[in-house]
C-alpha positions as CSV (number, residue, x, y, z in Angstrom):
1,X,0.0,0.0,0.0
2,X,1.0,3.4,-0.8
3,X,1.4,6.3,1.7
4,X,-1.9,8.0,-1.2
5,X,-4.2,4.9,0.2
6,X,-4.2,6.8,3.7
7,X,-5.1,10.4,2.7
8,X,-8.6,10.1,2.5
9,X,-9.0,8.1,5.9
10,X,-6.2,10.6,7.8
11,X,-8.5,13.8,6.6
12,X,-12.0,12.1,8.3
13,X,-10.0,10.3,10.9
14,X,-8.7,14.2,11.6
15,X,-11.9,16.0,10.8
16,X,-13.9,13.6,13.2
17,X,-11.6,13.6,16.0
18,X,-12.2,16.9,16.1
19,X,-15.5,17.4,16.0
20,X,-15.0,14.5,18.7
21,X,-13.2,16.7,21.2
22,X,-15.8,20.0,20.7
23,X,-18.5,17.9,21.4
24,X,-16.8,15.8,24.4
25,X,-15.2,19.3,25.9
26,X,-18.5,20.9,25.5
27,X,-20.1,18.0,27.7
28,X,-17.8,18.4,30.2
29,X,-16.6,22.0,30.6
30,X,-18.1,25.4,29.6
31,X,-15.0,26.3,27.5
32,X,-16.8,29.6,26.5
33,X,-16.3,31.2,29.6
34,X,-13.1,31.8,29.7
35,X,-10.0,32.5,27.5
36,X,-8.2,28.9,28.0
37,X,-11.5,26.8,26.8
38,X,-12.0,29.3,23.8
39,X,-8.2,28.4,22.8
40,X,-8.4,24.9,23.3
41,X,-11.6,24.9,21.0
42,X,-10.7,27.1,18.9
43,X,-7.6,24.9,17.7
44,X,-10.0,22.3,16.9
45,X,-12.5,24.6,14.6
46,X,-9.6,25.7,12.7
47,X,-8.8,22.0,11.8
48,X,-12.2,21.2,11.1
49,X,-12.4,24.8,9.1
50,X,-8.5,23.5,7.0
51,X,-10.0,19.9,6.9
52,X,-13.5,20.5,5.3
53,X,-12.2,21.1,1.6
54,X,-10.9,18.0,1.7
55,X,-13.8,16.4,3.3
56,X,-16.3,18.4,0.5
57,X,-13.4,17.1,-2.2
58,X,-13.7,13.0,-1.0
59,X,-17.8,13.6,-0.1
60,X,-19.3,15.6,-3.2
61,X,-16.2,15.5,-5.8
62,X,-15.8,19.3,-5.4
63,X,-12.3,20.7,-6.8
64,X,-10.0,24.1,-6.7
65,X,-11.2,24.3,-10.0
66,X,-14.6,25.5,-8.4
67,X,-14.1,29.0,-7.6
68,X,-16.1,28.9,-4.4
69,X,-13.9,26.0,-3.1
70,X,-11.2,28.3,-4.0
71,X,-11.7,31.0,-1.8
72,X,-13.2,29.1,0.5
73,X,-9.9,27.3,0.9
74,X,-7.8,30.3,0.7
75,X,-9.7,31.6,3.4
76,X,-10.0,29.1,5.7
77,X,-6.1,29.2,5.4
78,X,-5.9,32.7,6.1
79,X,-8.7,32.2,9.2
80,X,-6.5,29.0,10.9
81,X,-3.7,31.2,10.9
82,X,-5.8,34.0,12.8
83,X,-7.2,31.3,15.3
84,X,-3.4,30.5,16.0
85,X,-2.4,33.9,16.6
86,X,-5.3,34.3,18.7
87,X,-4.1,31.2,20.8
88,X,-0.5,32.6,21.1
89,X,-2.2,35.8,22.3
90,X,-4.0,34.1,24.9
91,X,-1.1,32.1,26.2
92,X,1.1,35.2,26.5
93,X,-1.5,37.2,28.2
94,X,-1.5,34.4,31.0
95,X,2.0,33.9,30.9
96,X,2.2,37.4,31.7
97,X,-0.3,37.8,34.2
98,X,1.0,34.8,36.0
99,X,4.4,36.4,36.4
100,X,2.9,39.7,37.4
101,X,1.1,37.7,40.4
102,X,4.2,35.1,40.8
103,X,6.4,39.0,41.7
104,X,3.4,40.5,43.3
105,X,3.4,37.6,45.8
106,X,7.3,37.5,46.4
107,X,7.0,41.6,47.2
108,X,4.8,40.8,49.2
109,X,6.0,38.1,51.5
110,X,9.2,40.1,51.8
111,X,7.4,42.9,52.7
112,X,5.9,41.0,55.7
Protein backbone atom coordinates (compact mmCIF):
# COMPACT_ATOMS: atom_id res chain seq x y z
CA UNK A 1 0.00 0.00 0.00
CA UNK A 2 0.99 3.38 -0.79
CA UNK A 3 1.41 6.34 1.73
CA UNK A 4 -1.94 8.03 -1.24
CA UNK A 5 -4.23 4.88 0.21
CA UNK A 6 -4.21 6.78 3.67
CA UNK A 7 -5.06 10.37 2.66
CA UNK A 8 -8.58 10.15 2.54
CA UNK A 9 -8.95 8.09 5.89
CA UNK A 10 -6.23 10.55 7.76
CA UNK A 11 -8.50 13.80 6.61
CA UNK A 12 -12.05 12.13 8.31
CA UNK A 13 -9.96 10.33 10.88
CA UNK A 14 -8.68 14.21 11.62
CA UNK A 15 -11.88 15.97 10.84
CA UNK A 16 -13.89 13.61 13.15
CA UNK A 17 -11.58 13.56 16.01
CA UNK A 18 -12.22 16.90 16.09
CA UNK A 19 -15.47 17.44 16.00
CA UNK A 20 -15.02 14.49 18.68
CA UNK A 21 -13.20 16.69 21.16
CA UNK A 22 -15.79 19.97 20.65
CA UNK A 23 -18.49 17.92 21.36
CA UNK A 24 -16.79 15.84 24.45
CA UNK A 25 -15.23 19.34 25.92
CA UNK A 26 -18.46 20.94 25.47
CA UNK A 27 -20.11 18.02 27.69
CA UNK A 28 -17.75 18.42 30.22
CA UNK A 29 -16.60 22.02 30.63
CA UNK A 30 -18.13 25.42 29.62
CA UNK A 31 -15.01 26.32 27.48
CA UNK A 32 -16.76 29.55 26.45
CA UNK A 33 -16.31 31.16 29.56
CA UNK A 34 -13.11 31.77 29.67
CA UNK A 35 -9.96 32.45 27.45
CA UNK A 36 -8.21 28.90 28.01
CA UNK A 37 -11.49 26.82 26.81
CA UNK A 38 -12.04 29.28 23.79
CA UNK A 39 -8.25 28.39 22.78
CA UNK A 40 -8.38 24.89 23.27
CA UNK A 41 -11.61 24.89 21.04
CA UNK A 42 -10.69 27.13 18.89
CA UNK A 43 -7.56 24.90 17.68
CA UNK A 44 -9.97 22.28 16.89
CA UNK A 45 -12.47 24.57 14.58
CA UNK A 46 -9.61 25.66 12.68
CA UNK A 47 -8.81 21.97 11.75
CA UNK A 48 -12.18 21.17 11.13
CA UNK A 49 -12.37 24.79 9.05
CA UNK A 50 -8.49 23.49 6.98
CA UNK A 51 -10.00 19.86 6.85
CA UNK A 52 -13.46 20.51 5.26
CA UNK A 53 -12.21 21.14 1.64
CA UNK A 54 -10.90 18.03 1.66
CA UNK A 55 -13.75 16.36 3.27
CA UNK A 56 -16.30 18.35 0.46
CA UNK A 57 -13.45 17.11 -2.19
CA UNK A 58 -13.74 12.98 -1.04
CA UNK A 59 -17.84 13.61 -0.14
CA UNK A 60 -19.33 15.59 -3.20
CA UNK A 61 -16.25 15.52 -5.78
CA UNK A 62 -15.76 19.34 -5.44
CA UNK A 63 -12.29 20.73 -6.81
CA UNK A 64 -9.98 24.09 -6.66
CA UNK A 65 -11.15 24.30 -9.99
CA UNK A 66 -14.63 25.54 -8.38
CA UNK A 67 -14.07 28.99 -7.57
CA UNK A 68 -16.07 28.91 -4.39
CA UNK A 69 -13.90 25.99 -3.11
CA UNK A 70 -11.20 28.29 -3.98
CA UNK A 71 -11.73 30.95 -1.77
CA UNK A 72 -13.17 29.14 0.49
CA UNK A 73 -9.86 27.26 0.93
CA UNK A 74 -7.78 30.31 0.71
CA UNK A 75 -9.70 31.58 3.45
CA UNK A 76 -9.95 29.10 5.74
CA UNK A 77 -6.13 29.17 5.36
CA UNK A 78 -5.86 32.71 6.14
CA UNK A 79 -8.69 32.17 9.23
CA UNK A 80 -6.52 29.02 10.92
CA UNK A 81 -3.65 31.16 10.86
CA UNK A 82 -5.83 34.05 12.77
CA UNK A 83 -7.18 31.33 15.27
CA UNK A 84 -3.37 30.49 16.05
CA UNK A 85 -2.43 33.87 16.58
CA UNK A 86 -5.34 34.30 18.71
CA UNK A 87 -4.06 31.21 20.77
CA UNK A 88 -0.49 32.56 21.08
CA UNK A 89 -2.17 35.82 22.33
CA UNK A 90 -4.04 34.14 24.86
CA UNK A 91 -1.06 32.09 26.19
CA UNK A 92 1.06 35.24 26.50
CA UNK A 93 -1.52 37.22 28.24
CA UNK A 94 -1.49 34.42 30.99
CA UNK A 95 2.02 33.93 30.94
CA UNK A 96 2.20 37.40 31.65
CA UNK A 97 -0.30 37.82 34.16
CA UNK A 98 0.96 34.78 35.99
CA UNK A 99 4.40 36.41 36.44
CA UNK A 100 2.94 39.69 37.45
CA UNK A 101 1.09 37.74 40.45
CA UNK A 102 4.24 35.11 40.82
CA UNK A 103 6.41 39.04 41.73
CA UNK A 104 3.38 40.47 43.34
CA UNK A 105 3.39 37.64 45.81
CA UNK A 106 7.34 37.47 46.39
CA UNK A 107 7.00 41.56 47.15
CA UNK A 108 4.82 40.82 49.20
CA UNK A 109 5.99 38.12 51.46
CA UNK A 110 9.18 40.08 51.79
CA UNK A 111 7.44 42.95 52.70
CA UNK A 112 5.92 40.97 55.73
Amino acid sequence: MAATDFIEPAIWFSFSCSILFVLGYTKIAPWWRNAVGRAMVSLDVALMILLTPSVAHYSFGWTVGDTFFLWYYVGSLILAGLITLRRLAVVWRIQNQVKHDLKENRDRTRSE
